[in-house]
C-alpha positions as CSV (number, residue, x, y, z in Angstrom):
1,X,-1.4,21.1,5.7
2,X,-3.0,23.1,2.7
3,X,-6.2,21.0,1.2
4,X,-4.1,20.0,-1.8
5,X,-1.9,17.7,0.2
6,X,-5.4,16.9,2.2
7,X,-6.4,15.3,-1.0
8,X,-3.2,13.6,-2.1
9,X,-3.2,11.9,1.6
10,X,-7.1,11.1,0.7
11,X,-6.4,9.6,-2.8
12,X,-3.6,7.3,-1.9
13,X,-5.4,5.7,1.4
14,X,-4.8,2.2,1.1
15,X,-8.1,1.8,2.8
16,X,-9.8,3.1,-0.2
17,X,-7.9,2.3,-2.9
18,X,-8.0,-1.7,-4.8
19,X,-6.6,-2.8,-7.3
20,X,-8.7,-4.7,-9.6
21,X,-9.0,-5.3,-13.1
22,X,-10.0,-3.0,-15.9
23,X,-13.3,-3.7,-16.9
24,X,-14.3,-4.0,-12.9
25,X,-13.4,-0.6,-12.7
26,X,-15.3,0.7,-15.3
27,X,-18.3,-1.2,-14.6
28,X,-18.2,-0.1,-10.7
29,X,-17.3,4.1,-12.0
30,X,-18.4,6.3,-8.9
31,X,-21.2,4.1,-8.1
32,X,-22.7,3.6,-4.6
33,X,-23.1,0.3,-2.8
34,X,-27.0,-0.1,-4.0
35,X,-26.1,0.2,-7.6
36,X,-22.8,-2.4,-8.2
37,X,-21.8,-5.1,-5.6
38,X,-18.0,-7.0,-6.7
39,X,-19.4,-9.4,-9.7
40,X,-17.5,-11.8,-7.2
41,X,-20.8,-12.7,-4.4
42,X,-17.5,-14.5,-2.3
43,X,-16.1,-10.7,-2.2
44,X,-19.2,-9.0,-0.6
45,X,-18.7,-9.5,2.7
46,X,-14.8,-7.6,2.7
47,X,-16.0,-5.0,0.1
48,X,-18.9,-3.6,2.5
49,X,-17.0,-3.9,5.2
50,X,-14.2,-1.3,3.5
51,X,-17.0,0.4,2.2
52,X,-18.6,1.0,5.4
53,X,-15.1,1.5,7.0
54,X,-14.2,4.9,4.8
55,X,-17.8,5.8,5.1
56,X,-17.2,6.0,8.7
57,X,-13.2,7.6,8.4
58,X,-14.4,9.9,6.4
59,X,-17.8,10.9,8.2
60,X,-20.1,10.3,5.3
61,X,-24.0,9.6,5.3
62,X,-25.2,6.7,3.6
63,X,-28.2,6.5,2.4
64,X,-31.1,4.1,2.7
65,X,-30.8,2.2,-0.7
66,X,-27.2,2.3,0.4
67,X,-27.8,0.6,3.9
68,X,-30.0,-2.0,2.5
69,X,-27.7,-3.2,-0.1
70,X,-24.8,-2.8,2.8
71,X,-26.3,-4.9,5.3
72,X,-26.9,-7.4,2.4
73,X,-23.4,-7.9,1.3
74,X,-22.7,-7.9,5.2
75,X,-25.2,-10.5,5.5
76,X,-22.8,-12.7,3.7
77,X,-19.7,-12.5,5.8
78,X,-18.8,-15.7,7.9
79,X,-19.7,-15.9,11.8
80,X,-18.1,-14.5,14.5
């Protein structure tokens, strides 16, 4: 498989990609984690844990103003 059709296979993972609405989009751009959490506080807890999931797939660092603001949204998921 050449790196084109790497990327393709990259750009539709479902595990990356949401759908949301337009102006969420453009508020959220390329941002990281510790600069734009989901305007939505109840969303937190799935959003991070995506984010930390194709973090991990994907084998990339994150960095520390990224883990603080991570393990804050994580702080907000239910028990168990």
């Amino acid at each position: 498989m050449g790196p084109e059709l790497a990327d393709v296979q990259d750009a539709n993972d479902l595990n990356v990609l949401l759908a949301v609405d337009k102006q969420t989009n453009q508020d959220k751009g390329s941002r990281t984690a510790d600069k734009w959490k989901p305007p939505r506080r109840a969303y937190w807890c799935e959003y991070a844990r995506r984010y930390t999931g194709v973090k991990a797939a994907y084998g990339l660092s994150v960095t520390p103003p990224e883990k603080t603001a991570l393990a804050d949204m994580l702080g907000t998921c239910p028990p168990g």
